[in-house]
C-alpha positions in Angstrom: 88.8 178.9 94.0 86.0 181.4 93.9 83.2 179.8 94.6 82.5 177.9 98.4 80.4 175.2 96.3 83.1 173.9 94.4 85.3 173.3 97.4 85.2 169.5 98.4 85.1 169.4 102.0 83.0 170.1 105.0 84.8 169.3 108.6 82.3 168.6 111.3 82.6 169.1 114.9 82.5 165.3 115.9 85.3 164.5 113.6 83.9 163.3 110.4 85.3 164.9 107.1 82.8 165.2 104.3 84.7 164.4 100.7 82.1 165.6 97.7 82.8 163.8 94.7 81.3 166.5 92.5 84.4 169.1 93.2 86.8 169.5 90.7 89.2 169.6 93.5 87.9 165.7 94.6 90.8 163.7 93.2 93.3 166.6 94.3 91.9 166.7 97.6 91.2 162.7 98.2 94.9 162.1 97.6 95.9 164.2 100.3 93.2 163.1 102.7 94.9 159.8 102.5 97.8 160.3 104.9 96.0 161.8 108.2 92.4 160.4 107.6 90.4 157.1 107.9 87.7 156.5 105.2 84.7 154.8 106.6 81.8 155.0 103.8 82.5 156.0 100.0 78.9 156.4 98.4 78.7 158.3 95.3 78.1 161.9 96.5 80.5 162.1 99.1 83.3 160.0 101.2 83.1 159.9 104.9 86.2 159.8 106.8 87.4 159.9 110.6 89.6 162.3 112.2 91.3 160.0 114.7 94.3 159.7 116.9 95.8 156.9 114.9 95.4 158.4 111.5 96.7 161.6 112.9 99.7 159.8 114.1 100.7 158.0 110.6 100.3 161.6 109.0 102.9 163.4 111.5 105.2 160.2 110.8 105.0 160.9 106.9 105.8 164.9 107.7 102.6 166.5 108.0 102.5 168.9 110.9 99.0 170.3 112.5 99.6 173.9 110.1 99.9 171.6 106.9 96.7 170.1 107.5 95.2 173.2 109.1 96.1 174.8 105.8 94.5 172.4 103.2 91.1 172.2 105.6 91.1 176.2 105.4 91.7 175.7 101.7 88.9 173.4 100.7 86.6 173.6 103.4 83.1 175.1 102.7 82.0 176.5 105.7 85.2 176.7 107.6 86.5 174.6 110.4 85.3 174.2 114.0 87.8 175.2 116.5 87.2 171.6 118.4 88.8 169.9 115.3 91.9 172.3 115.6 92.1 172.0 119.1 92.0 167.8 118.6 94.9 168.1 116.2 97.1 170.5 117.5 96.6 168.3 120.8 97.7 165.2 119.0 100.8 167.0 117.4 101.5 167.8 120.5 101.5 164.2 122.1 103.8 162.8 119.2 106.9 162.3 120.5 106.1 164.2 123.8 108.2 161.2 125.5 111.2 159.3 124.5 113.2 156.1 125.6 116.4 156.0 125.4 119.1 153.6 127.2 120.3 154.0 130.3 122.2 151.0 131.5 122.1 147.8 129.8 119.1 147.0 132.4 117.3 149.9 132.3 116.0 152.7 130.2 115.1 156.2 131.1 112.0 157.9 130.1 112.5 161.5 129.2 109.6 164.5 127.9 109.9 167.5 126.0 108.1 169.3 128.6 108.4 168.2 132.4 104.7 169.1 133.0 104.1 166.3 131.1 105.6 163.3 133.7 102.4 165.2 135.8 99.8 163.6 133.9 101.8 160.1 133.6 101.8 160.2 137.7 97.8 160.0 137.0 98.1 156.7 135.9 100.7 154.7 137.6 98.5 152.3 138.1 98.5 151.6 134.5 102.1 151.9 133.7 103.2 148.7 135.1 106.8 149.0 135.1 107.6 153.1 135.1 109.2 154.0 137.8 111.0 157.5 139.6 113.9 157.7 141.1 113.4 159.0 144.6 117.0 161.0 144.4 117.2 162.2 141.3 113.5 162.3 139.7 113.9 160.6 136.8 112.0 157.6 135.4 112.7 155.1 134.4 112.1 151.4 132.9 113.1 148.2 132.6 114.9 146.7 129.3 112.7 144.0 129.1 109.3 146.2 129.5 110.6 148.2 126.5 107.6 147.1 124.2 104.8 146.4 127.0 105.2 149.8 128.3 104.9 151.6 124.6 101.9 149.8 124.2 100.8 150.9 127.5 101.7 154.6 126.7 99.9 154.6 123.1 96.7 153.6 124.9 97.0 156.7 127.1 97.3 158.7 123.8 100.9 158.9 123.9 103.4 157.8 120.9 106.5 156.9 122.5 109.7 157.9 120.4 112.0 154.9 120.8 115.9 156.2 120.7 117.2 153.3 122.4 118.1 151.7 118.9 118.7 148.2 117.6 120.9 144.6 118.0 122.9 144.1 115.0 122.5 140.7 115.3 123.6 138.0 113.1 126.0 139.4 110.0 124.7 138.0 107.1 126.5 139.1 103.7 123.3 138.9 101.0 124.0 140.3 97.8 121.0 141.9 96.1 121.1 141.1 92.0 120.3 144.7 91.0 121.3 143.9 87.6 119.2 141.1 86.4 116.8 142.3 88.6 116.4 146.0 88.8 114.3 147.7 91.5 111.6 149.9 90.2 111.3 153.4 91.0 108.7 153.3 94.0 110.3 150.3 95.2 113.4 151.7 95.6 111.7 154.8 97.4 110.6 152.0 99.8 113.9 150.7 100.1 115.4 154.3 101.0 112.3 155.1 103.3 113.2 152.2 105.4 117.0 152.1 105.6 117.7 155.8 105.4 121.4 156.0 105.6 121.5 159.7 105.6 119.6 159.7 109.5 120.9 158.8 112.3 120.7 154.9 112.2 119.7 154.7 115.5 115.9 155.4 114.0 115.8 154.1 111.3 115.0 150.3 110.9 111.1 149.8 112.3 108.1 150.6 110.2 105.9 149.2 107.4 105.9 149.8 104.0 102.7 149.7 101.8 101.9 148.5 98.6 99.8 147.5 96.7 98.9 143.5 96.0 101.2 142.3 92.8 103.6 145.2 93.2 106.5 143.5 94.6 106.5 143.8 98.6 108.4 140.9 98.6 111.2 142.4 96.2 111.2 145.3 98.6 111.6 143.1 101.9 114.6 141.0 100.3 116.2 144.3 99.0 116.1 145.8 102.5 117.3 142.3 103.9 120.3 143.1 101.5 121.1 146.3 102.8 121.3 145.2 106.4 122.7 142.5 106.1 121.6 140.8 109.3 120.4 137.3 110.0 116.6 137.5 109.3 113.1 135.9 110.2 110.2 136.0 108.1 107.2 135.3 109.3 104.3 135.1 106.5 100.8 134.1 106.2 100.7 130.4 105.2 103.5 127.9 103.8 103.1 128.6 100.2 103.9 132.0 100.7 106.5 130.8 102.5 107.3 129.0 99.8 107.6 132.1 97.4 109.5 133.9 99.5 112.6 131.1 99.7 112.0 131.0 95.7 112.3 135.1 95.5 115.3 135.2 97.8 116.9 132.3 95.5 116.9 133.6 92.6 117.5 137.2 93.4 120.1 136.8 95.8 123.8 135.1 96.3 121.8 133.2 99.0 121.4 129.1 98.4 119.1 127.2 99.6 121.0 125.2 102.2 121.1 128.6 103.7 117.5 129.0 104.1 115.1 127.2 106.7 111.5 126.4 106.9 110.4 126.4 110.2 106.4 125.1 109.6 104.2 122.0 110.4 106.6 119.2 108.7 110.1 121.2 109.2 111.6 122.7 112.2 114.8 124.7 110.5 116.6 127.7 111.9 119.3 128.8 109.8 120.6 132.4 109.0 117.3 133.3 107.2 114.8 131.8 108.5 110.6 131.0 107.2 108.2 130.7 109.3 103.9 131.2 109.4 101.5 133.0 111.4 100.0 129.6 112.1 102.8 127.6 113.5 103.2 130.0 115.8 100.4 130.5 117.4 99.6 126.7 117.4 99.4 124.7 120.6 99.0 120.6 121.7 96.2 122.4 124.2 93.6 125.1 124.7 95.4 126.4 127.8 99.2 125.3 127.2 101.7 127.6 126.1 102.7 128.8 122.0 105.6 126.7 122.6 106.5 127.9 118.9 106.8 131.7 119.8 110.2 130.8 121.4 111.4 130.9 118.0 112.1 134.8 118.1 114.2 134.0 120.9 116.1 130.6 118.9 119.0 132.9 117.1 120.3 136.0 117.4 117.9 137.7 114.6 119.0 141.2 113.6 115.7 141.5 111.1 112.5 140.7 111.5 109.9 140.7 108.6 106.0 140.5 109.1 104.4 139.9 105.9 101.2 140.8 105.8 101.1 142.7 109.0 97.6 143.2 108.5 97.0 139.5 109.6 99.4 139.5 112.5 97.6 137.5 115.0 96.3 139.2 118.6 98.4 136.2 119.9 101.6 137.9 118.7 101.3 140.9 119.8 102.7 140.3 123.6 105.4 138.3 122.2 106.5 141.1 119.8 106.8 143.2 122.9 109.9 141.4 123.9 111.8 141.8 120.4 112.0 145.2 120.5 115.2 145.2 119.9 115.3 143.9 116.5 114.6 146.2 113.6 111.7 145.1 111.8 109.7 145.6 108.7 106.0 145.2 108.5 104.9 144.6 104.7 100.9 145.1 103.2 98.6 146.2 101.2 96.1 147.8 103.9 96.5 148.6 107.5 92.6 148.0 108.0 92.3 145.5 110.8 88.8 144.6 111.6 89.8 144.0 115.0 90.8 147.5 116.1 94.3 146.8 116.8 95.8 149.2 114.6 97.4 151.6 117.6 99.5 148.2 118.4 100.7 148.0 115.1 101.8 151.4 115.5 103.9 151.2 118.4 105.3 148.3 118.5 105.9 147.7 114.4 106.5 151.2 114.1 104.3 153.8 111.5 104.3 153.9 108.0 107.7 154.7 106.4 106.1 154.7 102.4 103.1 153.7 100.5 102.1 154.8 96.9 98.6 155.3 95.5 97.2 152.0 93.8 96.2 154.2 91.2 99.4 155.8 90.4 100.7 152.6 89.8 97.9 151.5 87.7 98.8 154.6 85.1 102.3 153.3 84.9 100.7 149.8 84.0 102.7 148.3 87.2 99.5 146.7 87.9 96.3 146.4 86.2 93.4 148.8 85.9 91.0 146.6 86.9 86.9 147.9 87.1 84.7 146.6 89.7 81.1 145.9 89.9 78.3 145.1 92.6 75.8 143.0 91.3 72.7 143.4 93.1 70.7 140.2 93.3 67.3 139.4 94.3 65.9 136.5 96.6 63.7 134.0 95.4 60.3 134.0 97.1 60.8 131.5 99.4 64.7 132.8 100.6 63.1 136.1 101.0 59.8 134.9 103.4 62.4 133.2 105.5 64.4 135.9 106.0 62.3 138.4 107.3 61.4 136.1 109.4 64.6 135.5 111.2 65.6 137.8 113.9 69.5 137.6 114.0 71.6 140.2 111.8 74.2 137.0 111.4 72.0 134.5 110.3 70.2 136.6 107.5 73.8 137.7 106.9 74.6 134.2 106.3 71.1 133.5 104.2 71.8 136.7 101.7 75.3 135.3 101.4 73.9 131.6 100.4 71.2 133.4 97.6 71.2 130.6 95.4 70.7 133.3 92.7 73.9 134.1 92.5 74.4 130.6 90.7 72.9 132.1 87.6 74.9 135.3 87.8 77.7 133.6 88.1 77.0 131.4 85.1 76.3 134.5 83.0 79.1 135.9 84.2 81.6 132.9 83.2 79.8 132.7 80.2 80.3 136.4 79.1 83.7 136.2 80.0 84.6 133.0 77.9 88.1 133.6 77.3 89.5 135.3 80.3 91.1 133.6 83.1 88.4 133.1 86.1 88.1 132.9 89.8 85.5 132.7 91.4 86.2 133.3 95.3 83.6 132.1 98.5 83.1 132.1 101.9 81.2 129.0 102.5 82.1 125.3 101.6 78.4 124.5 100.3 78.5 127.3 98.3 81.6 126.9 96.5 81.0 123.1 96.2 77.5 123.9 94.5 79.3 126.0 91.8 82.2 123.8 91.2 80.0 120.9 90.6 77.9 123.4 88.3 80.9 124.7 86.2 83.0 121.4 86.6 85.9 123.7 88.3 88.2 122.5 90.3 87.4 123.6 93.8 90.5 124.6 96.2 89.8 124.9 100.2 91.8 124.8 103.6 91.9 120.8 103.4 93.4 120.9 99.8 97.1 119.7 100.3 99.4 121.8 99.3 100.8 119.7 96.2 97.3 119.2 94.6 96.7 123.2 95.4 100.6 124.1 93.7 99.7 121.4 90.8 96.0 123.4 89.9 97.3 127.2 90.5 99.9 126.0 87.9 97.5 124.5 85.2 95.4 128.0 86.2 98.6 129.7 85.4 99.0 127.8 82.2 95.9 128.5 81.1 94.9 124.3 80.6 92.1 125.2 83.6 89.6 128.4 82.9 87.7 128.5 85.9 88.9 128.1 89.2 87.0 128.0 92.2 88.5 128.9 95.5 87.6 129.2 99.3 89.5 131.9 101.8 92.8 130.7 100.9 92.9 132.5 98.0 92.9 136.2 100.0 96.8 136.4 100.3 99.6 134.8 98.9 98.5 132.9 95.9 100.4 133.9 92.6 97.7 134.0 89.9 99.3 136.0 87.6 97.1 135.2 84.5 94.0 136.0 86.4 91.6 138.3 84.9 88.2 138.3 85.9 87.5 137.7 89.9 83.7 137.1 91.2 82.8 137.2 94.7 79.9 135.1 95.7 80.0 135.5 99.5 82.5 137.1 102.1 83.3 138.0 105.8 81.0 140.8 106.9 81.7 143.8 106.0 85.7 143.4 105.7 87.7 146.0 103.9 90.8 144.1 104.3 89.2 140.7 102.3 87.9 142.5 99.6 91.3 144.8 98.9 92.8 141.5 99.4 90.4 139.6 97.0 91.0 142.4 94.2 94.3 141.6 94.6 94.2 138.5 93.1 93.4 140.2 89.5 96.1 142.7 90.0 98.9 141.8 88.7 99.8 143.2 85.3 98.5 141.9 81.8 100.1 141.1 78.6 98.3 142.7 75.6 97.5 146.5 75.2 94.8 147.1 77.6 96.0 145.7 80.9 92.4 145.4 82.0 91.2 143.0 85.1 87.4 143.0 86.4 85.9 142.3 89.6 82.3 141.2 90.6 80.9 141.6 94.1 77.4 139.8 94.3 75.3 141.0 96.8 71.8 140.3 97.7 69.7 143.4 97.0 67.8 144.8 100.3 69.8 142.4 102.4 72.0 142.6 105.3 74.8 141.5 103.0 74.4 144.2 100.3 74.1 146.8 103.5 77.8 145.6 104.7 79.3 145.5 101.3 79.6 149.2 101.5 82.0 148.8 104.6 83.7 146.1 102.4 84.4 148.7 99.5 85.8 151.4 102.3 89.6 151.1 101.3 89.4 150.4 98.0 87.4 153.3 97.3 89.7 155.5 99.1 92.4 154.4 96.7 90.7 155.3 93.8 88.5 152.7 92.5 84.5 153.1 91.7 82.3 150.2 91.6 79.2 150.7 89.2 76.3 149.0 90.6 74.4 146.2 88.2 70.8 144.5 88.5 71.2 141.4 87.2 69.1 142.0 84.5 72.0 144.0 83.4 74.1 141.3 82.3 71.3 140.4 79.2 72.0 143.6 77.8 74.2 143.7 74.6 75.5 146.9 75.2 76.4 146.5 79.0 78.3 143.3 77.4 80.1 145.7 74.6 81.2 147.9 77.5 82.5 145.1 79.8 84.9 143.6 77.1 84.3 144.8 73.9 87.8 146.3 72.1 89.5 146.6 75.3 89.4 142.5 76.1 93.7 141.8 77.1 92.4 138.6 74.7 91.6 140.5 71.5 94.7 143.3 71.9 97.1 140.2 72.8 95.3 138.3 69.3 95.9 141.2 67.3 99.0 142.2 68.1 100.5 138.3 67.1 
C-alpha cells in the first residue's frame, strides 16, 4: 500500500471514521469495521461510522483488543490517527471487565476489580449504585442476589461492563433430542451453536448472548439446536402469535418433542408447560393504564433454565426491569440487527449479554443461503398541489407524513407490478389509507393488525402457493411472516428513518429461490426533495453496512426498455426455473 490515496479511511478527532468507497481496500476494510464500529450514513463516496462505547464493547467481546484495531487504523488510515481516538479506546479496553460479580452467599454477591483504584471512582457515585455496598470490616463490596441485573445496568451506564461469574440455574431438565440427521445444521449455524454453548470454556460463562443472522437464514433452527444442547426447560418469548406459531411447528418436526409438551401462553391460551410460547405483547399488556403487567409473572411461573428472546431487537422498554430479575437463567437473544431506534442498545448488552456470532449477509448470499437481492430508491415527485401544501406546513412530522402519502407513488407502483408480471409481489405500507387505496387499485388482498389470524394464515398460504400475485401488507409483515416465494418487495411509506424496518422489510424477499439466479428486488419509494427521501438515508444505514447498494431511479426510469432488460431480463428466477423444466 504505497500510495496514502488508496487507503480507505480517515479517523477524526470527534469519533467519526471516514470509509471511501473508491479504495481497493473498501470491501477489505468495511468487513472489518463491522465488529467495533456503528455505521450512521452510507452515501456513495464514503460511509460514516461512530466510534462509541457500545460498539467498542461488542468488538472486545468478539476478540479484538485496543492493538488489533490500533493496527488496522495505522494500516489504512490516510493521515494517521489522532491521539484522542487512542486514548478513547485504550480507555474503553480498559473498562471491559474492570469489575466482576461473583457469588458470595446464596444472598449476596461480591463485587471485585482488576485494579483497587478502581472501587475509588465507584465511591463517586454511590448515589447512583443503589444496592452496592462496603463492608465496614473487611472492605469489600458487595451486592444483593436479587439486584444482580439492576445494578449491571447501573454500572454499564457509568461506562462500566460488568463481567458476570456468578453463573446460571440449571433449571428444569428437559431431554430434547435435536434430528441432526434429517435435518442437518449448516456450517454457520453450527458456528452459532458452538459460539453459544462452548463446551470447551468454563460453563460458568458461557450461556448469555445473542446471535445474529440474517432474516431467512435459520435463527430459529439455531435457537432449537441450542435448546437441545442444554437441555433445560425453556421460554420463548417472540414477536407476535404466528411466529409463535412457527416456532411450536419448527420444534415439532425437528425434535423428539410433541406437542402436548409445548404451551402457548397468548391472548386465547394461558399454557405453561416444559417449553413454553409466549409474545412480546401479552406481556406487556394490562386491564389499566396504571395497573401492573400482571403477565410478566410468567418468568417467575416455572423453574426456566433457558430463556429465548426472539427478535431482541423489539424487546419492549417494558421488559427490560423485569429481565433484571432473571439473571439467573441463561439466555439467548436472536436477530437480524441490534439497531434499536430507541437507544437502548447498552441494556441489551448487559443484561442479554454481547454478541457471541453473526456472519456477513453477503457471505451468505455467495453461498446462495439466501438471495441476492438488488435494491432501488425511487425518487418521486409531488404533484403541484401536494407540493404547495407542503412548504407550507411547518412541522418536520406532518410533511413527513404528506411525502409518505405522495399519491404518485400509485403509478410507480402500478409500473412496477406491471414490469414485474410474473414474480411474486408485496407491496408493504405504513398507513391504512394508503395501502387500502392500492389494494382497491390492484384488487390485492390487503392484510393489517385487525386481520385475524386465520384469514391472514389462509392468504400468506395462497401467496405461498402462488394462486395470489400481489399481496398488500401493513407493519405486520416486518418480522415473522414466512413468504418464502416472495420475490419482488416495494415500499410505499415507512417509519421515519428506521434501519431496523427496512433490514427487516428486505427480509421478507430473502429467503432463497428456486431457479438459477436466486435473485430478489427491493423498491423504496421516496418523495424526491422531501423530508421522507432525506430520512431514507438513515433507513438504508445497516443494510448498507452489510453490503448492499441501492441504485437510485427517477421515475421516468421505469419507461426505459433498457432499465427494464437490466431489472429482469436473463436473470428473472421465472425464466432460469422455465428453462431448466
Amino acid at each position: 500500500m504505497n500510495h496514502l490515496k488508496e487507503r480507505p479511511l480517515v479517523v477524526q478527532s470527534n469519533f467519526k471514521v471516514l470509509l471511501y468507497t473508491s479504495s481497493p481496500y473498501f470491501e477489505e476494510v468495511r468487513d472489518q469495521l463491522s465488529y467495533f464500529l456503528e455505521l450512521q450514513k452510507s452515501p456513495n463516496v464514503f460511509y460514516t461510522y461512530a466510534l462509541n462505547e457500545i460498539s467498542l464493547w461488542n468488538g472486545f467481546s468478539h476478540g479484538w483488543t485496543a492493538q488489533r484495531i490500533k493496527a488496522l487504523f495505522t494500516k489504512f488510515s490516510r493521515y494517521g490517527v489522532s491521539e484522542k481516538v487512542i486514548e478513547f479506546i485504550e480507555k474503553q479496553y480498559y473498562y471491559q471487565n474492570m469489575f466482576s460479580i461473583i457469588k458470595y452467599t446464596s444472598e449476596e454477591l461480591e463485587l471485585i476489580a482488576r485494579e483497587k483504584k478502581a472501587f475509588a471512582n465507584l465511591d463517586l457515585h454511590r448515589k447512583t449504585l443503589h444496592y452496592l455496598r462496603q463492608d465496614e470490616t473487611s472492605g469489600r463490596y458487595f451486592i444483593p442476589m436479587h439486584a444482580r441485573g439492576i445494578f449491571k445496568s447501573e454500572m454499564i451506564h457509568l461506562g462500566y461492563p460488568v463481567n458476570d461469574q456468578v453463573g446460571f440455574e440449571d433449571g428444569q431438565p428437559l431431554e430434547i433430542n435435536y434430528n441432526h440427521s434429517q435435518y442437518p445444521l449448516r456450517g454457520y449455524q453450527d458456528q452459532a451453536v458452538k459460539s453459544f454453548v462452548n463446551k470447551t470454556k468454563d460453563a460458568i460463562i458461557a450461556g448469555a448472548g445473542i446471535i445474529l443472522l440474517p432474516c431467512g437464514s435459520g435463527k430459529t433452527i439455531v435457537g432449537i439446536a441450542i435448546m437441545a444442547e442444554l437441555g433445560m426447560s425453556t421460554l420463548i418469548i417472540t414477536p407476535n402469535v404466528i411466529s409463535l406459531r412457527q416456532w411450536r411447528k419448527e420444534i415439532i418436526e425437528k425434535t423428539n418433542i410433541r406437542d402436548e409438551e409445548i404451551g402457548e401462553y397468548s391472548g386465547e391460551v394461558k399454557e405453561i408447560r416444559s417449553i413454553t410460547l409466549t409474545t412480546y405483547q401479552i406481556l406487556t399488556t394490562r386491564r389499566e393504564r396504571e395497573a401492573e403487567f400482571h403477565h410478566l409473572n410468567l418468568f417467575n411461573r416455572k423453574s426456566w433454565g433457558f430463556i429465548v428472546y426472539d427478535e431482541i431487537h423489539m424487546l419492549p422498554a417494558k421488559v427490560f426491569r423485569f429481565i433484571t430479575s432473571v439473571q439467573a437463567k441463561r439466555r439467548l437473544g436472536l436477530t437480524a440487527t441490534l439497531v434499536r431506534e430507541d437507544g437502548r442498545e447498552k441494556e441489551v448488552f448487559s443484561l442479554i449479554g454481547p454478541k457471541k456470532f453473526d456472519y456477513s449477509w453477503k457471505e451468505l448470499e455467495k453461498l446462495n443461503f439466501i438471495a441476492r437481492v438488488k435494491c432501488f430508491e425511487v425518487k418521486v415527485t409531488m404533484p403541484p398541489d401536494l407540493e404547495n401544501n407542503y412548504f407550507s406546513f411547518q412541522y418536520a412530522t406532518n410533511k413527513f407524513r404528506m411525502a409518505s402519502e405522495n399519491p404518485y407513488k400509485f403509478v410507480i407502483t402500478q409500473k412496477l407490478v406491471k414490469l414485474f408480471s410474473r414474480f411474486q409481489i408485496l407491496i408493504i405500507g405504513q398507513y391504512l389509507t394508503q395501502l387500502e387505496e392500492i389494494s382497491k387499485m390492484l384488487k390485492a388482498p390487503l392484510l393489517v393488525g385487525k386481520t385475524n389470524y386465520t384469514t391472514r394464515q389462509r392468504i400468506y398460504q395462497e401467496f405461498n402457493d402462488k394462486k395470489i400475485r400481489v399481496l398488500v401488507v401493513s407493519k405486520i409483515a416486518n418480522f415473522a411472516v414466512d413468504l418464502p416465494n416472495a420475490e419482488v418487495a416495494i415500499q410505499l411509506s415507512g417509519t421515519f428513518g428506521s434501519r431496523q424496518e427496512e433490514a427487516q422489510r428486505l427480509g421478507r424477499i430473502i429467503r432463497p429461490k428456486s431457479g438459477v439466479a436466486n435473485n430478489a428486488y427491493f423498491f423504496t419509494l421516496t418523495t424526491l426533495y422531501s423530508r421522507e427521501e432525506f430520512l431514507a438515508q438513515n433507513r438504508k444505514g445497516f443494510l448498507m453496512a452489510q453490503g448492499y447498494t441501492y441504485t437510485n431511479l427517477l421515475e421516468f426510469d421505469l419507461s426505459k426498455d433498457i432499465l427494464v432488460e437490466e431489472l429482469i431480463g436473463e436473470t428473472s428466477n421465472t425464466t432460469q426455473t422455465e428453462e431448466t423444466t
